[in-house]
C-alpha positions as CSV (number, residue, x, y, z in Angstrom):
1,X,172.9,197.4,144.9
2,X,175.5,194.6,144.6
3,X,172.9,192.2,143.7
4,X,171.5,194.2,141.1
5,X,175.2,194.8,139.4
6,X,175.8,191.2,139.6
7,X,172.7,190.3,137.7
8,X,173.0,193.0,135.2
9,X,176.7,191.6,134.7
10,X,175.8,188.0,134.3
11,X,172.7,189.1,131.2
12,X,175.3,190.9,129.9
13,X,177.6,187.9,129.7
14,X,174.9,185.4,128.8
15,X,173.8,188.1,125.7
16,X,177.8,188.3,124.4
17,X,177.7,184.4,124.8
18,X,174.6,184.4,123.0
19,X,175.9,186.6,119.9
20,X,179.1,185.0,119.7
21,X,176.7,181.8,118.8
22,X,174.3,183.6,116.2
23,X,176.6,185.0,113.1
24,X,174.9,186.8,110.3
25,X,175.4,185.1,107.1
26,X,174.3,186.3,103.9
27,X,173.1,184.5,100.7
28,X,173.3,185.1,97.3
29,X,171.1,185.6,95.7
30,X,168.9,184.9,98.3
31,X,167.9,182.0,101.1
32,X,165.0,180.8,98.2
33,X,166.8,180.6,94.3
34,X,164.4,180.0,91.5
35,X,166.8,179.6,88.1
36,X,163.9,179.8,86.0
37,X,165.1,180.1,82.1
38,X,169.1,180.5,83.0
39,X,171.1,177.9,82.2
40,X,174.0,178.5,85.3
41,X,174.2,179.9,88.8
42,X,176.3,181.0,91.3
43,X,175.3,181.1,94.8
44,X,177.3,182.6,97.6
45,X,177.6,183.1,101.6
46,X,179.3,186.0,103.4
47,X,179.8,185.5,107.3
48,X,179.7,188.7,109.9
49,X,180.1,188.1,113.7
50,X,181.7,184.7,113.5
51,X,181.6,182.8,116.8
52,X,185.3,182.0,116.5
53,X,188.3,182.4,113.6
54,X,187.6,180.6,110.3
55,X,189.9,178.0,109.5
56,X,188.1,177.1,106.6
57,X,184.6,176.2,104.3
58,X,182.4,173.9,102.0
59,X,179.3,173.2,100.7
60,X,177.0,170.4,100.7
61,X,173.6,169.9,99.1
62,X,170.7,167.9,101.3
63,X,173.0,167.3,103.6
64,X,176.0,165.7,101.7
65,X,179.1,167.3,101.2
66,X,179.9,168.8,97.9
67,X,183.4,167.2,96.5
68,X,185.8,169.8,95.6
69,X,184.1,172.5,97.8
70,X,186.5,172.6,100.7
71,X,188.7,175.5,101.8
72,X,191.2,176.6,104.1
73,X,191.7,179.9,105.2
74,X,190.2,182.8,107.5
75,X,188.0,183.8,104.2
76,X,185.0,185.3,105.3
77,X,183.4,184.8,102.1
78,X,182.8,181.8,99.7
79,X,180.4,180.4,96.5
80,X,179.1,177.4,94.5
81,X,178.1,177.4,90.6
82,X,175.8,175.0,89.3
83,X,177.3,175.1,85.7
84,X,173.8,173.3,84.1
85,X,170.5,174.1,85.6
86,X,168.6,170.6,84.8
87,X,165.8,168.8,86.7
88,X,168.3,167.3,89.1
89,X,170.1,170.7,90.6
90,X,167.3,171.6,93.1
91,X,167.9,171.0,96.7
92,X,168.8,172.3,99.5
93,X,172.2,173.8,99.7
94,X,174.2,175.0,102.5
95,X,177.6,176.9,103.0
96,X,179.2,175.6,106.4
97,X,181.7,177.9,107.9
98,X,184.5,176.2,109.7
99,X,183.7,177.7,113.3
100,X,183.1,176.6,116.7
101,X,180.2,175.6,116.9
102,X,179.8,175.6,113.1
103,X,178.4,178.3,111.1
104,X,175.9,177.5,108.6
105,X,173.1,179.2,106.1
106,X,170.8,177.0,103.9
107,X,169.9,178.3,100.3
108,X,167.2,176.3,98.1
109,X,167.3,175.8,94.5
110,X,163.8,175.2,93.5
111,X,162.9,174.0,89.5
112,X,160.1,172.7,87.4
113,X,159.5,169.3,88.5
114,X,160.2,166.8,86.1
115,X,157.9,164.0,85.4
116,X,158.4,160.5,83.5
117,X,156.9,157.0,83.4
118,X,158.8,154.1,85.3
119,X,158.1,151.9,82.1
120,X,156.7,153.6,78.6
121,X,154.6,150.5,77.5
122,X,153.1,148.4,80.1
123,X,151.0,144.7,79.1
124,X,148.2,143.4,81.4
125,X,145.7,139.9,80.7
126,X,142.3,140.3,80.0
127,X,140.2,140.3,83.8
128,X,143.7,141.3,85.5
129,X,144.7,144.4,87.4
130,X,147.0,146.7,85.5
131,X,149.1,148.7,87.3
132,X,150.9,152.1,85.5
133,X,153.8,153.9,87.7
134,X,155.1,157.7,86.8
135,X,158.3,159.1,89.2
136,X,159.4,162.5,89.5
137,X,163.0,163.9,90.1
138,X,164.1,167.2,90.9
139,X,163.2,170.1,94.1
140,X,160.8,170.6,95.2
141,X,158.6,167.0,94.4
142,X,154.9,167.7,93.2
143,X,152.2,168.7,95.3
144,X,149.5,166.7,93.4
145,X,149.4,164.3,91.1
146,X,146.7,163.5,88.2
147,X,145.9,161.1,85.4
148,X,144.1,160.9,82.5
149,X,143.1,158.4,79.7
150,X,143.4,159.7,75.9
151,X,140.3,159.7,73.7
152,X,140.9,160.4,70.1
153,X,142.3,164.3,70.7
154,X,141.0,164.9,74.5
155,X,142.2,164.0,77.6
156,X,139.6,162.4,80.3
157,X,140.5,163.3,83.9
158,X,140.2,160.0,85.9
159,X,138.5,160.3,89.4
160,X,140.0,157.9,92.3
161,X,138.3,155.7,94.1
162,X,135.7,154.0,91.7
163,X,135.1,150.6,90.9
164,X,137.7,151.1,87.3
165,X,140.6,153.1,88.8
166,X,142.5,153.3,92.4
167,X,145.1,156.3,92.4
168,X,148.1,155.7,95.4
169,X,150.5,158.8,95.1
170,X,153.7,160.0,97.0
171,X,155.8,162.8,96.0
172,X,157.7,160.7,94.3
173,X,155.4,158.8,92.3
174,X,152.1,157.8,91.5
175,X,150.5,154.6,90.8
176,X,147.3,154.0,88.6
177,X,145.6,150.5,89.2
178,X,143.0,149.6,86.2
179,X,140.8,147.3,87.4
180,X,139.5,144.6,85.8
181,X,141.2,145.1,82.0
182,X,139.4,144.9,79.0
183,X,140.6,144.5,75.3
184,X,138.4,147.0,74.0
185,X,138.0,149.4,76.3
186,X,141.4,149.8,78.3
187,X,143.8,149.6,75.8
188,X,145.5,152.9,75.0
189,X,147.4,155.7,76.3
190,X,147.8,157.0,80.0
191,X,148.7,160.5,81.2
192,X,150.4,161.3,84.7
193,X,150.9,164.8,85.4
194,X,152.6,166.3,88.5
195,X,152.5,170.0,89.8
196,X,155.0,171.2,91.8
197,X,153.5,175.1,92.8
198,X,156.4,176.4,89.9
199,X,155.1,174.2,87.0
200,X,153.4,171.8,85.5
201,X,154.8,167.9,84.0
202,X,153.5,165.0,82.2
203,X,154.5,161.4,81.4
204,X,152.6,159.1,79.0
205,X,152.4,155.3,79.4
206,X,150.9,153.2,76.5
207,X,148.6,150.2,78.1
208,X,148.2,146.9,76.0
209,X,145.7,144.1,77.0
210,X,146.3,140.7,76.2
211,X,143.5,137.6,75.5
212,X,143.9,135.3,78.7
213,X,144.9,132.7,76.4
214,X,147.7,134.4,75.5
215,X,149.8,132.8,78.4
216,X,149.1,129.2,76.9
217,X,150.5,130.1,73.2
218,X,153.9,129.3,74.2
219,X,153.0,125.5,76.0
220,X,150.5,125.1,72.3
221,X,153.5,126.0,70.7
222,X,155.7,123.1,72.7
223,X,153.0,120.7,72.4
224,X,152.7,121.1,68.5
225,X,156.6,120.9,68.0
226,X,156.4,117.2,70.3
227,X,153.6,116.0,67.8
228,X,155.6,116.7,64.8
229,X,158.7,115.3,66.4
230,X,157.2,112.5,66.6
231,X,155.4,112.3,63.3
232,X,158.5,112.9,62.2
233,X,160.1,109.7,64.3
234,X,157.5,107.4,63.1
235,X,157.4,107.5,59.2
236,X,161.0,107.2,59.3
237,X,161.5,104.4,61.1
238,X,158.3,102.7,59.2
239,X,160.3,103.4,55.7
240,X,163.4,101.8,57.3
241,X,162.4,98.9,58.4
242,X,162.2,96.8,55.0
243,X,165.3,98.0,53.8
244,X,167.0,96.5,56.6
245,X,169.6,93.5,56.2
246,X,169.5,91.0,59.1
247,X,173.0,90.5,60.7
248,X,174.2,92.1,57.7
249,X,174.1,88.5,55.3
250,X,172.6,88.3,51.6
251,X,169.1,87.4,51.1
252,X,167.8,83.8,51.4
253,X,167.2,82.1,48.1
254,X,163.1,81.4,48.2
255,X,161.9,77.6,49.3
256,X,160.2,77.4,45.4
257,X,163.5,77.5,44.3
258,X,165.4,75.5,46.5
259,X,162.2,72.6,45.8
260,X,162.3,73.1,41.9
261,X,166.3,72.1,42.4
262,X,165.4,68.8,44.4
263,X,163.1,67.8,41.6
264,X,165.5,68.3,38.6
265,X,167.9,65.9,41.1
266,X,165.5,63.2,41.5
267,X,164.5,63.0,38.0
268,X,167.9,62.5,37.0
269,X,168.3,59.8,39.4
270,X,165.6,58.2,38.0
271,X,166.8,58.2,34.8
């Protein structure tokens, strides 16, 4: 009989020690928020059956403290307002009770993912691999991830895995490689779209293609200015050269002269 009171006094200890560690909070307006069309909202936590006094609170969102969240006090109650519902307020929230051990109740705020390309206009050479990226932002990331190439007014679903396109996709982006570019038929615009299970996104990426011998315009372009450089260089100095004075002195009379001189001298000698 003494053995049975002892061990019906011990699970009574170990199931007050047990509920002193397990205090009922309550969110609002729930443990799963979904905004939807409102533009604000308030969530909020209310603690029964602490484990120990409260000497205080905050809030932090996946896993980072909230600045300007923190309270002192025995308050058994406590709230956060996202003022402006936008693709970046989802996460996972949390209202942590100052207790011992501490107290805390996770709420997610789940949105519309939001979808955009990493670059709007992207350039590829003829034969190369292009390569198209689209991220997302927001809670929870997309579930799947598809592209498509525009036709004219349609949209043309592009399948992985064949010998034109390779798709590579986390749920934070997605990558579309274009194999083997063409001028003619590759060029154009590029659709991502990413689903998160509360909505639909979409991105658009315009793709150029350039003529391989697009890379050599700029060294033609150097080679060209060179040539007429030196064009340039050479007609000049050719038109220079008989204008120049040697060691700055005046011309030389001409030998006719200088003979037609002697002559007159001898002949008057002679006379």
């Amino acid at each position: 009989m003494r053995l049975l009171w002892g061990f019906v006094t011990l699970s009574l200890c170990v199931y007050h020690t047990v509920a002193a560690t397990d205090p009922q909070i309550t969110a609002t307006p729930g443990d799963e928020v979904f905004p939807g069309n409102e533009t604000s909202v308030t969530l909020g936590c209310s603690i029964t059956d602490a484990p120990s006094p409260i000497k205080g609170s905050y809030w932090t969102k996946n896993g980072e403290k909230i600045k300007n969240t923190e309270t002192e006090g025995a308050d058994a109650t406590t709230e956060y307002s996202i003022d402006k519902i936008t693709n970046t307020a989802g996460g996972k929230y949390a209202c942590v009770f100052d207790t011992q051990p501490q107290s805390i109740k996770e709420i997610e705020v789940k949105t519309p993912t939001h979808v955009k390309p990493y670059k709007e206009s992207e350039h590829g050479n003829e034969n190369d691999k292009g390569v198209l990226t689209c991220v997302s932002h927001g809670y929870p990331l997309p579930l799947d991830w598809f592209w498509f190439k525009v036709t004219g007014d349609s949209e043309v679903a592009i399948i992985n895995g064949t010998e034109k396109y390779e798709i590579k996709s986390t749920p934070e982006r997605t990558i579309l490689y274009v194999k083997a570019l063409d001028m003619t038929a590759d060029m154009g615009d590029y659709v991502c779209k990413g689903d998160n299970g509360l909505g639909m996104a979409t991105g658009q990426i315009h793709l150029r293609v350039r003529s391989r011998l697009a890379a050599l315009w700029p060294f033609l372009g150097i080679v060209a200015e060179v040539i007429v450089l030196i064009a340039v260089i050479f007609i000049y100095e050719k038109k220079r050269k008989p204008d120049e004075v040697t060691d700055g002195s005046a011309p030389l009379k001409s030998n006719s002269a200088t003979n037609h001189k002697d002559k007159n001298v001898r002949q008057r000698n002679s006379n």
